[in-house]
C-alpha positions as CSV (number, residue, x, y, z in Angstrom):
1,X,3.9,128.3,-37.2
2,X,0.0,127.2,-37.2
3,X,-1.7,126.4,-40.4
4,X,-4.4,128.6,-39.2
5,X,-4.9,131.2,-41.3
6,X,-4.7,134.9,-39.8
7,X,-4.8,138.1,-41.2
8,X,-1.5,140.1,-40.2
9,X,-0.6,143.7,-39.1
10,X,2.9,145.2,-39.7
11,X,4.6,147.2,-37.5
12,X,7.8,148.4,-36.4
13,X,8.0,147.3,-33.0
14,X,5.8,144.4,-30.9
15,X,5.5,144.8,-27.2
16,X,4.1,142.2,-25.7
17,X,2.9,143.0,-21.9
18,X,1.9,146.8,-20.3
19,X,4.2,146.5,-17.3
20,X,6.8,148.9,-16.8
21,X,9.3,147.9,-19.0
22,X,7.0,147.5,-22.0
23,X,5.2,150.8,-21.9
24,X,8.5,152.5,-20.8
25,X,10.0,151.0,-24.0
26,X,6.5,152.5,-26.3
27,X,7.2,156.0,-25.1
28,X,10.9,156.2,-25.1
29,X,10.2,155.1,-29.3
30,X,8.1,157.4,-29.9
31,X,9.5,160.0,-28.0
32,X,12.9,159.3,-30.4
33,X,10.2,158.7,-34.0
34,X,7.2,160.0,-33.6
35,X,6.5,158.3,-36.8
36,X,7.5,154.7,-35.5
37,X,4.6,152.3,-35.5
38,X,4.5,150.6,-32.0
39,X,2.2,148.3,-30.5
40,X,1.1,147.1,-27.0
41,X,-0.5,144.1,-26.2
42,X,-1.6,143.1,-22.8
43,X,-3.4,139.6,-21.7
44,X,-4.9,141.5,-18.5
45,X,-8.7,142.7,-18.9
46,X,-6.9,146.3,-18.7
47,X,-3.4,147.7,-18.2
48,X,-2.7,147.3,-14.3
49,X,-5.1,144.4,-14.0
50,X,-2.0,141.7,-13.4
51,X,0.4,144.1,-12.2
52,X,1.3,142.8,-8.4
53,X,4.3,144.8,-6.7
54,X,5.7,145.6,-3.3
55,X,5.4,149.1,-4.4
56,X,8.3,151.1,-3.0
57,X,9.6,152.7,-6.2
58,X,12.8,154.6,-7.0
59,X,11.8,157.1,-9.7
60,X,15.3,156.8,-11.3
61,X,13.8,155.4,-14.2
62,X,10.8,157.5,-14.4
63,X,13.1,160.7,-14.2
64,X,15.3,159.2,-17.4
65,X,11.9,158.6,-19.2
66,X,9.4,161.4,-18.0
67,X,11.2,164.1,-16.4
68,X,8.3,166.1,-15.6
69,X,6.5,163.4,-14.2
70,X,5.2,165.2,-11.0
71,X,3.8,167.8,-13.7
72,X,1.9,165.5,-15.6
73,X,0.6,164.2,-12.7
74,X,2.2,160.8,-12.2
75,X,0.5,158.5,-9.1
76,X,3.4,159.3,-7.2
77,X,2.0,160.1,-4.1
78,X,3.4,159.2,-1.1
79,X,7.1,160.1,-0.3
80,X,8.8,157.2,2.1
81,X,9.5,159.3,5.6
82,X,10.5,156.5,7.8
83,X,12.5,152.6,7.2
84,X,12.0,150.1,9.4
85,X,14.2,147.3,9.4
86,X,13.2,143.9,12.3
87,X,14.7,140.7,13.2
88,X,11.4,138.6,14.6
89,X,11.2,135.7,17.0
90,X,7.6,134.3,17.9
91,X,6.9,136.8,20.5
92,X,9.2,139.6,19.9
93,X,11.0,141.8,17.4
94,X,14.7,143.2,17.3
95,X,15.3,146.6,15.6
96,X,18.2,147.0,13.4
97,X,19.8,150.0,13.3
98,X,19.7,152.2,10.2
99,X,23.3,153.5,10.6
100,X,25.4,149.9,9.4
101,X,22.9,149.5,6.3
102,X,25.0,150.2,3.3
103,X,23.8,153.9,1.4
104,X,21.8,151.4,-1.2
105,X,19.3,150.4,1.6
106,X,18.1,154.2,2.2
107,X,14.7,154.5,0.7
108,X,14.7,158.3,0.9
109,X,13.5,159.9,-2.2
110,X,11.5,156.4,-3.1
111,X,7.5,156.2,-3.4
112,X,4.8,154.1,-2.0
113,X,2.8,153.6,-5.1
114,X,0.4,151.3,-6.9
115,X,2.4,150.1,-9.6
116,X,-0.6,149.0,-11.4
117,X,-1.8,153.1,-11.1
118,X,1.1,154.3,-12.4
119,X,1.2,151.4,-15.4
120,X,-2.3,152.8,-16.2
121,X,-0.6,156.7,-15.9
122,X,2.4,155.4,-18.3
123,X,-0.6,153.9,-20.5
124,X,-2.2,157.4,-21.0
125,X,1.5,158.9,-21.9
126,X,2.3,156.5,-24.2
127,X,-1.3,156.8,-26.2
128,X,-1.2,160.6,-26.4
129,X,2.5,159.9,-28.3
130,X,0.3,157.5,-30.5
131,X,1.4,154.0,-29.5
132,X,-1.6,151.5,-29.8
133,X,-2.2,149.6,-26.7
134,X,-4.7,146.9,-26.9
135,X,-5.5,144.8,-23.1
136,X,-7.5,141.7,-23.1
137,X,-5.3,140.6,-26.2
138,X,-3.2,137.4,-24.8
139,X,-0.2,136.5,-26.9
140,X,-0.5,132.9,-27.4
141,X,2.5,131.9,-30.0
142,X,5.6,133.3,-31.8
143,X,5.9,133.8,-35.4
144,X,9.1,133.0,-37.2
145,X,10.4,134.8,-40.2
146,X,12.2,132.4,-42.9
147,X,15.5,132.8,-41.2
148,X,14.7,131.5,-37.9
149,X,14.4,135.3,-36.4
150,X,11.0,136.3,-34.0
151,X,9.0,138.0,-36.6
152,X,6.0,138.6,-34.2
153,X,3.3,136.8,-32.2
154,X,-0.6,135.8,-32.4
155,X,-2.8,137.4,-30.9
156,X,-6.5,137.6,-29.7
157,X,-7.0,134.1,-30.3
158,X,-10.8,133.3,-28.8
159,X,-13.6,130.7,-28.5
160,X,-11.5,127.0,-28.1
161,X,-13.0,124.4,-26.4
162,X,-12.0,123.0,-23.3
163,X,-10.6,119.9,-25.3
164,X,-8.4,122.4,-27.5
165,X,-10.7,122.3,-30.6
166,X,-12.3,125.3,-32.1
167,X,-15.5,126.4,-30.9
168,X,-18.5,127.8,-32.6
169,X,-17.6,131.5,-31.9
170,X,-13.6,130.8,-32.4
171,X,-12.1,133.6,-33.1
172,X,-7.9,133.1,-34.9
173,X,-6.6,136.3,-33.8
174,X,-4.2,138.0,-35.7
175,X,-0.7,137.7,-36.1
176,X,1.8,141.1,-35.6
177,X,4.7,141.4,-37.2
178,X,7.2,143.6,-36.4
179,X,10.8,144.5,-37.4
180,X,11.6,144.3,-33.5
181,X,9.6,142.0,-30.8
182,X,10.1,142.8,-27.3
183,X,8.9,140.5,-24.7
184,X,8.2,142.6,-21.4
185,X,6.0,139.7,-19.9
186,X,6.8,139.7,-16.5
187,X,8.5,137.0,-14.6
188,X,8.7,133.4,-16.5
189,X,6.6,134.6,-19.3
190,X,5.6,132.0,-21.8
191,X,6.9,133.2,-24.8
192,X,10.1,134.5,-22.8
193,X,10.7,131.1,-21.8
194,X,10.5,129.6,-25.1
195,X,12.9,132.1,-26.6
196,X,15.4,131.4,-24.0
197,X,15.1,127.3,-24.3
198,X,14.8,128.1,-28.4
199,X,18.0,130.3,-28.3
200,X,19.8,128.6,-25.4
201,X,20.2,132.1,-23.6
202,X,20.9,130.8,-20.7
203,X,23.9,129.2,-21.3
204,X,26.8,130.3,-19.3
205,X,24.9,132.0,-16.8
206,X,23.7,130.9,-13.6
207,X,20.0,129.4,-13.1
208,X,17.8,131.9,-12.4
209,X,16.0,132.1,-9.0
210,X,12.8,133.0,-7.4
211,X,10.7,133.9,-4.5
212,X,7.0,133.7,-4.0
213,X,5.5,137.0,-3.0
214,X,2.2,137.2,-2.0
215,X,0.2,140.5,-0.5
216,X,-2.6,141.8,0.7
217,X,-4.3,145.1,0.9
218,X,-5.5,146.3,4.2
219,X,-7.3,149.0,5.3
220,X,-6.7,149.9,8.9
221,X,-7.4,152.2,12.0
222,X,-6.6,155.7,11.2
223,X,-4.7,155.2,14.6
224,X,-2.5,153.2,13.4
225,X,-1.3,155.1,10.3
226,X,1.6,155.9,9.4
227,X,1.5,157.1,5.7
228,X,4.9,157.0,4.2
229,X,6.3,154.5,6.9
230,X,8.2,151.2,5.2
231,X,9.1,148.6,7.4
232,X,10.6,145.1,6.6
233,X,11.5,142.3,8.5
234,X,13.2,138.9,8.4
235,X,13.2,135.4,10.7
236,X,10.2,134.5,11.9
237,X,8.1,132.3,11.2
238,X,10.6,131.0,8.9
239,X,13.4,130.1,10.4
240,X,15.7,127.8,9.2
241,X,13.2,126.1,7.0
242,X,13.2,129.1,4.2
243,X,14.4,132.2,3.2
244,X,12.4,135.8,2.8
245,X,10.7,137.8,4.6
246,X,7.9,140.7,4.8
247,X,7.1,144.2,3.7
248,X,3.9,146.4,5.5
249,X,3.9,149.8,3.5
250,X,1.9,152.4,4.7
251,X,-0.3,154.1,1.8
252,X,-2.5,156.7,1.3
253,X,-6.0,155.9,2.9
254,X,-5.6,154.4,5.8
255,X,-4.2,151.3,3.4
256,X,-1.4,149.4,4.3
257,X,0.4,146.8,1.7
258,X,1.4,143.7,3.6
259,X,3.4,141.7,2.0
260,X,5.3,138.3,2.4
261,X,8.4,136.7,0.6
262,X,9.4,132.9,0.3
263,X,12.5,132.3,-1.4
264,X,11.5,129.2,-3.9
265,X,14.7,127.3,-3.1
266,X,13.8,125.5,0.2
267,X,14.4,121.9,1.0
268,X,11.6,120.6,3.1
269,X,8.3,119.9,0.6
270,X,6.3,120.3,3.2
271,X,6.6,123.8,3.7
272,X,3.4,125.7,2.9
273,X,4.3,129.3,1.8
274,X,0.8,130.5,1.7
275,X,0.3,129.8,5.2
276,X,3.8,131.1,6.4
277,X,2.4,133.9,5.5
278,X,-0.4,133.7,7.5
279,X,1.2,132.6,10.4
280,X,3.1,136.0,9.7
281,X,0.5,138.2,10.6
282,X,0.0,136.7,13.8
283,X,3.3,138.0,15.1
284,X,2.1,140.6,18.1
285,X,4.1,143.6,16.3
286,X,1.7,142.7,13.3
287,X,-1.4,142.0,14.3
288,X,-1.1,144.8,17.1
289,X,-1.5,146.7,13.1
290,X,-4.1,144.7,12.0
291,X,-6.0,144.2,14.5
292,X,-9.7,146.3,14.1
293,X,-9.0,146.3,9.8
294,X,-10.2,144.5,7.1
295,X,-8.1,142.6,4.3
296,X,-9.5,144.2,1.1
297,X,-7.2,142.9,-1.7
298,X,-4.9,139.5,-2.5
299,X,-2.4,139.0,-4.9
300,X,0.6,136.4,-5.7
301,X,3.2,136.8,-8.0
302,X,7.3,135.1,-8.7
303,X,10.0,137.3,-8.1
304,X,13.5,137.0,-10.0
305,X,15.9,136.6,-7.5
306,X,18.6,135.7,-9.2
307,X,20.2,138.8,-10.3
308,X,23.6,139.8,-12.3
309,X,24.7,136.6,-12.8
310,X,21.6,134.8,-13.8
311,X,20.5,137.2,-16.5
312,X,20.6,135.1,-19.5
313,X,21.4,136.4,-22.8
314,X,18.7,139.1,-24.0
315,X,18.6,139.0,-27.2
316,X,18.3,137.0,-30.3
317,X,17.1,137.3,-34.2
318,X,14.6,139.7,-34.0
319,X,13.5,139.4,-30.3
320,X,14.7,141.0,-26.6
321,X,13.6,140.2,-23.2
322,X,13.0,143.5,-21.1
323,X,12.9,143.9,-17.3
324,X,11.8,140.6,-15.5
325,X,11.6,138.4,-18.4
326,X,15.2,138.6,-18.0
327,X,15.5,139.2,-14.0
328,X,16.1,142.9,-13.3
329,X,15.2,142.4,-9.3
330,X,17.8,144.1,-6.6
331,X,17.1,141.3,-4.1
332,X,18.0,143.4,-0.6
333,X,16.5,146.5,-2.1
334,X,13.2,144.4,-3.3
335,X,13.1,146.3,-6.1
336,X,13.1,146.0,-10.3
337,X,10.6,148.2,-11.2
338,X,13.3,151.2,-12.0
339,X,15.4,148.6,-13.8
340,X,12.7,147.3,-15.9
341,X,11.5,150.9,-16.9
342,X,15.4,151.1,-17.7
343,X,15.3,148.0,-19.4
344,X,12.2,149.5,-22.0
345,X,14.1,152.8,-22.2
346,X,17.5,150.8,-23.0
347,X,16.0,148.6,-25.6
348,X,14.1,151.1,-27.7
349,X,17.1,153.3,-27.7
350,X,18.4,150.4,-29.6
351,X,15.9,149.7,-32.0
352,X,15.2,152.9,-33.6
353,X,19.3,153.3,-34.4
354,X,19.0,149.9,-35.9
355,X,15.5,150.8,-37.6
356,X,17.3,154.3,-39.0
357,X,20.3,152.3,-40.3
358,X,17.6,150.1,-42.0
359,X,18.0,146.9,-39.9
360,X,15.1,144.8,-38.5
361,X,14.9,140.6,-37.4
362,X,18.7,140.8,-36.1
363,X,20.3,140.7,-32.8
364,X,19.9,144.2,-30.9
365,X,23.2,143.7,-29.2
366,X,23.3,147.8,-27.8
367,X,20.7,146.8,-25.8
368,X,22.6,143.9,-24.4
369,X,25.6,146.0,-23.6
370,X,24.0,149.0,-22.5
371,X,21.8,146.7,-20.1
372,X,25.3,145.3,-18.4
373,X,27.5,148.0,-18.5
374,X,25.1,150.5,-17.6
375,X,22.8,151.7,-14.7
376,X,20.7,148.4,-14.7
377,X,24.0,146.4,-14.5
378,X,25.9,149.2,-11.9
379,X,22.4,148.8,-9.8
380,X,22.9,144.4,-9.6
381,X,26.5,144.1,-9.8
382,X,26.5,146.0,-6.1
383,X,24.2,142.9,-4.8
384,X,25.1,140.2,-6.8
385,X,26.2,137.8,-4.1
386,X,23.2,138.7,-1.6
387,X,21.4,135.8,-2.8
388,X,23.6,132.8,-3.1
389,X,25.1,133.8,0.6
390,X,21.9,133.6,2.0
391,X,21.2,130.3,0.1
392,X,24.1,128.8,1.1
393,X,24.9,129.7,4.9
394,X,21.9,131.2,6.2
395,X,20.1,134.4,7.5
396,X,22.6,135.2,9.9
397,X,25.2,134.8,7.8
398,X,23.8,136.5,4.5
399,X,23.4,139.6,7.0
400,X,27.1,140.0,8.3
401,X,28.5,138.8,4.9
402,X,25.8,140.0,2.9
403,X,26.1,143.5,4.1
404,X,30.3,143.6,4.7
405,X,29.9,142.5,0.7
406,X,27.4,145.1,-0.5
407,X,29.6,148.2,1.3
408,X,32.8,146.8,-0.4
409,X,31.0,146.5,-3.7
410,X,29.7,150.5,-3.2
411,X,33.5,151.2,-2.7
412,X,34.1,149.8,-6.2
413,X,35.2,145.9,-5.1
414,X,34.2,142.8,-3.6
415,X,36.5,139.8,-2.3
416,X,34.2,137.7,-3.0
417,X,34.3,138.2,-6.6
418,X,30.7,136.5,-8.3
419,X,29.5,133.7,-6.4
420,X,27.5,131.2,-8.3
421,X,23.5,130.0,-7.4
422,X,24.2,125.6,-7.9
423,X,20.7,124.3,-8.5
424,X,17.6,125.3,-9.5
425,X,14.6,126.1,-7.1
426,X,13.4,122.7,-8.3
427,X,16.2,121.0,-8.2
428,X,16.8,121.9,-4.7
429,X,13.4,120.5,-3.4
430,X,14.2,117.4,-0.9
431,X,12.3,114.3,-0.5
432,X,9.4,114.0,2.0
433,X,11.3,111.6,4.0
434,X,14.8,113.3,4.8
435,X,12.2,116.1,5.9
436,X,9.5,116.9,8.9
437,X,6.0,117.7,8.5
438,X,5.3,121.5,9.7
439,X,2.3,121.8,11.6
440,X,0.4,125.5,10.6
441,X,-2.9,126.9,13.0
442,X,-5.5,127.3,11.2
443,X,-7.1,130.4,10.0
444,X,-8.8,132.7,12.1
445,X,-11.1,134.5,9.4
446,X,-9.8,137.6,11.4
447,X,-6.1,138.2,10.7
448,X,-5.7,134.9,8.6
449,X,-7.5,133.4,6.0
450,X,-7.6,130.0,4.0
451,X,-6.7,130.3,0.5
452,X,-9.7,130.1,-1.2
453,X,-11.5,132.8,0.8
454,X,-8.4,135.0,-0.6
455,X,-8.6,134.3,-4.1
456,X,-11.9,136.1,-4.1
457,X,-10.4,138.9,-3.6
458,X,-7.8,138.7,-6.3
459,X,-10.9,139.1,-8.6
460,X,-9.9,136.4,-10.7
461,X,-11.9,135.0,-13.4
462,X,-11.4,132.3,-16.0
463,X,-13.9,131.1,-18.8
464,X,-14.1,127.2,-17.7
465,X,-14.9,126.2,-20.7
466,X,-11.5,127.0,-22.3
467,X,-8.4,124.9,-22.7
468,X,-7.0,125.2,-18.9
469,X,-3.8,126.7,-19.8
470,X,-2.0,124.9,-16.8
471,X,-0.8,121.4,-18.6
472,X,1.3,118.5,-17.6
473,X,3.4,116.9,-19.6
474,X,2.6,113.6,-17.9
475,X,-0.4,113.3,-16.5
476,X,1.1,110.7,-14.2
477,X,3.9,112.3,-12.6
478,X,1.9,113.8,-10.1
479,X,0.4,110.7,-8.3
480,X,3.0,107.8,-9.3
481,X,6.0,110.3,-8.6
482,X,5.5,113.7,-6.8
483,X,3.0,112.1,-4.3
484,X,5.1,109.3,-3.0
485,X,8.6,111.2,-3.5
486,X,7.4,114.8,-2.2
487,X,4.3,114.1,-0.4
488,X,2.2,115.8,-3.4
489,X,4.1,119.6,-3.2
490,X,1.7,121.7,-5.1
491,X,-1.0,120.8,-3.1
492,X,1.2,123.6,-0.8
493,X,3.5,125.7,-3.3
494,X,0.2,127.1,-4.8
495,X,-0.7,130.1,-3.0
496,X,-4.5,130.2,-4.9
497,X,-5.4,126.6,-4.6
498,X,-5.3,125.4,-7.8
499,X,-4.0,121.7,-7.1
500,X,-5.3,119.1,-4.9
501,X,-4.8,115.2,-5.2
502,X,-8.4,114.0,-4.4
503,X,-8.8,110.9,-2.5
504,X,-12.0,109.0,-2.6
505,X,-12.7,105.4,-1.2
506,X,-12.1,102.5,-3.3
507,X,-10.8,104.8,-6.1
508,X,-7.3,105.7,-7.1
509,X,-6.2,109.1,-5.7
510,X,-6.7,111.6,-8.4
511,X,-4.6,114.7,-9.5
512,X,-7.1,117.4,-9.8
513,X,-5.9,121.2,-11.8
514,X,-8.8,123.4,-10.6
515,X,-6.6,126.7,-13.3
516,X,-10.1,128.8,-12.6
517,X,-8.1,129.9,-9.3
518,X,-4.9,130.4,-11.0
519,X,-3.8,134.2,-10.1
520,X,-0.6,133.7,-12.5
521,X,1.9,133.9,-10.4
522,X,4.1,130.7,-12.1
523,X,5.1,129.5,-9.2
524,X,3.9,125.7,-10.5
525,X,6.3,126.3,-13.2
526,X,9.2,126.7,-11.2
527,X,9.1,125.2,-7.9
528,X,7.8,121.6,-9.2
529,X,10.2,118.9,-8.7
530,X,9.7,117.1,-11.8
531,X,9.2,120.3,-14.1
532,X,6.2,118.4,-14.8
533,X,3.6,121.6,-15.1
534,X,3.6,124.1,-17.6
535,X,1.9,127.4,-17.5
536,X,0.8,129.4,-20.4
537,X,-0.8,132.3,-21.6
538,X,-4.7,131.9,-20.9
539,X,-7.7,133.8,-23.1
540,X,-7.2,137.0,-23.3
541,X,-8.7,139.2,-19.9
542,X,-8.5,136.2,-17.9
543,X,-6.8,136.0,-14.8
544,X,-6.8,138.4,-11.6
545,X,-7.7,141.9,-11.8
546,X,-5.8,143.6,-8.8
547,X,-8.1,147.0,-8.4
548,X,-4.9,148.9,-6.8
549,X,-2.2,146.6,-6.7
């Protein structure tokens, strides 16, 4: 712990992060005690600022936590009327039928929403039951107890320099302590990940996995509406060389979420997901769409892909990992937010019986157990071997097999038992030279756009005279290794443009961290090679703030 000296706040139960799992977890405690003392703390400049979702939500969750959600007047707007489901070449686009798509697929009785919307809906709920939710307030270290247990985190620290010292106007923060800590941070969270490498939670279960989703906002001819239409697609303009694919939600408005998927386990380094997606919008079915809008939003974010068999442990002394910090996504369905609001509901559950029976800084292993053996676990165990199929024999393949294995697994079995992931998305990344160079058009400033242009309208911000909170842990990997090995990957894998190697004549090539574009989406942390980058939490506020993401 720092020798800092901070004043402290006691409470009964930390949250760190207003997504769903974390404010689901706030109401469902006080909902059980209204006298527990709960507290939300969220690095974004409000609640919803960071949130970034494909936004087709199954209310399962919200029904178990707010049944009278439509009464109360919850952003859930839009009722999904139509799925669309297309196998794309460069030119043209196959339908696939509706009918063979195993019962899980049916998105009737799911929402379009703005999951940031209904994150700042779930914040008013949880505030008129008394929790304390405090945005702009970045949790930047955990606090130990004398036992070794998570007895809470520091927050609001403000005012470092660049070079890490304090400034004039440094401000400590405080630390919060809590009988219970719960880490909803969202995928690859800072403090999530030192609790798992602290507690070695992920030992005997599968790496996890990710994808790369990235999104934009569009608003387009009235026309060409279609509020309550979904519509995803596969192949092209990937190929062979990835897996993913898209999303284009129709919204209310006139707005259309576009989306695009990369699955962070591809070979080739040279593969530049950012402008896959792009290329993506070019397609004639997609453009045809776009075609006479204007983009008015951009957003990144990871994605746990994963699933049931690379959750690691949850818990430990005094600490649990809710929704995505432990990997709560249904790959096919693209969706976790139900299972993360499960995750909060699950968890608090837990902690106010321990709290009654006088408990605090131990494991919360009801959590744990209801997590696996109930709805979350029913919802991945279906799905479970989606992801490694695909990884390991293809599109085409993951589809027949994929699908056959996802009916069988609705019918109560699978003869495929659990398949297992091998390496990690970094770990699987090839060297430039057993790989081709892929050749992408460049932007139109129409339909496609370069990188920077787009991170303008993430409405991030960072205060460049803080520590950049994107840090190597040697600071000549990138040039003596990465560049020669990989052909310099995260000059590519960054979908905002935060690394470049600079090369200037009769100088050595530099490795250059520009973190003011950083739109937190950790890819960095998890796709490079030499696990050489590590992304943590920034000043509070910082960061994108997605208006209706």
């Amino acid at each position: 712990m720092s020798e800092i000296e901070r004043e402290a706040m006691e409470y009964d139960v930390v949250i760190v992060g207003a997504g769903p799992a974390g404010l689901s977890a706030a109401i469902r405690l006080k909902q059980l005690d209204a006298e527990c003392n709960v507290v939300v703390l969220e690095k974004g400049s409000e609640v919803g600022a960071h949130i970034l979702s494909g936004a087709v939500l199954d209310p399962v969750g919200l029904d178990a936590l707010i049944p009278d959600w439509k009464e109360k007047g919850a952003p859930l707007n839009v009722p999904v009327v139509e799925d669309n489901f297309y196998m794309l070449g460069e030119a043209g686009h196959l339908r696939i039928p509706n009918a063979p798509m195993p019962p899980l697929m049916n998105n009737h009785g799911n929402y379009i929403v703005s999951m940031g919307n209904v994150c700042r809906w779930m914040a008013e709920q949880a505030e008129e039951l008394g929790v304390e939710i405090f945005p702009g307030m970045s949790c930047s270290e955990l606090v130990y107890g004398e036992n070794g247990e998570v007895k809470g985190v520091v927050a609001g620290e403000f005012g470092k320099n660049a070079d890490g010292s304090q400034g004039d106007g440094y401000e400590p923060g405080m630390e919060l302590h809590g009988k219970y800590v719960f880490l909803s941070e969202g995928v690859r969270g800072s403090l999530s990940k030192q609790v798992i490498d602290k507690y070695d939670l992920s030992a005997g279960h599968e790496p996890q996995k990710f994808g790369l989703g990235m999104k934009e906002i569009w608003e387009i001819d009235p026309a060409k509406h279609k509020e309550g239409s979904v519509t995803h697609t596969m192949g092209w303009p990937l190929g062979g060389n990835a897996g993913g694919g898209s999303f284009i939600y129709h919204l209310e408005n006139n707005q259309v979420y576009v989306g695009f998927v990369v699955h962070l386990n591809y070979k080739n380094p040279h593969l530049f997901p950012y402008m896959e997606f792009q290329r993506f919008k070019h397609h004639p079915m997609v453009a045809n769409l776009l075609e006479g809008g204007k983009r008015v939003a951009y957003g990144a974010r990871a994605i746990s892909e994963g699933g049931f068999q690379s959750m690691p442990k949850m818990v430990a002394p005094g600490v649990a990992l809710l929704g995505c910090s432990v990997g709560m996504v249904n790959v096919p369905r693209i969706k976790g937010n139900h299972n993360a609001m499960l995750s909060g509901i699950a968890a608090a559950e837990a902690a106010i019986e321990a709290i009654a029976a006088e408990r605090g800084g131990d494991e919360l292993t009801a959590y744990e157990t209801e997590v696996r053996g109930g709805k979350i676990g029913q919802d991945l165990r279906k799905v479970r071997n989606v992801k490694p199929l695909w990884s390991k024999y293809g599109l085409t393949a993951s589809l027949v097999m994929g699908g056959f294995d996802m009916w069988t697994n609705t019918l109560g079995f699978s003869i495929l038992g659990t398949l297992g992931h091998g390496k990690s998305d970094a770990e699987a990344t090839e060297e430039a030279a057993k790989n081709q160079p892929i050749e992408y058009p460049k932007p139109d400033g129409k339909l496609s756009f370069d990188r920077l242009t787009n991170v303008a309208f993430s409405f991030t911000n960072h205060e460049e005279s803080q520590p950049a909170h994107l840090t190597l842990k040697d600071a000549e990997v990138p040039v003596q290794s990465n560049l020669p090995k990989y052909a310099g990957p995260s000059a590519r894998y960054c979908p905002a443009g935060v690394y470049e190697f600079v090369e200037e004549e009769g100088k050595d090539t530099r490795f250059v961290i520009n973190f003011q574009n950083c739109v937190h989406c950790k890819t960095c942390d998890i796709k490079d090679p030499a696990q050489n980058i590590v992304w943590t939490t920034p000043q509070g506020g910082d960061g994108p703030n997605y208006p209706n993401m």
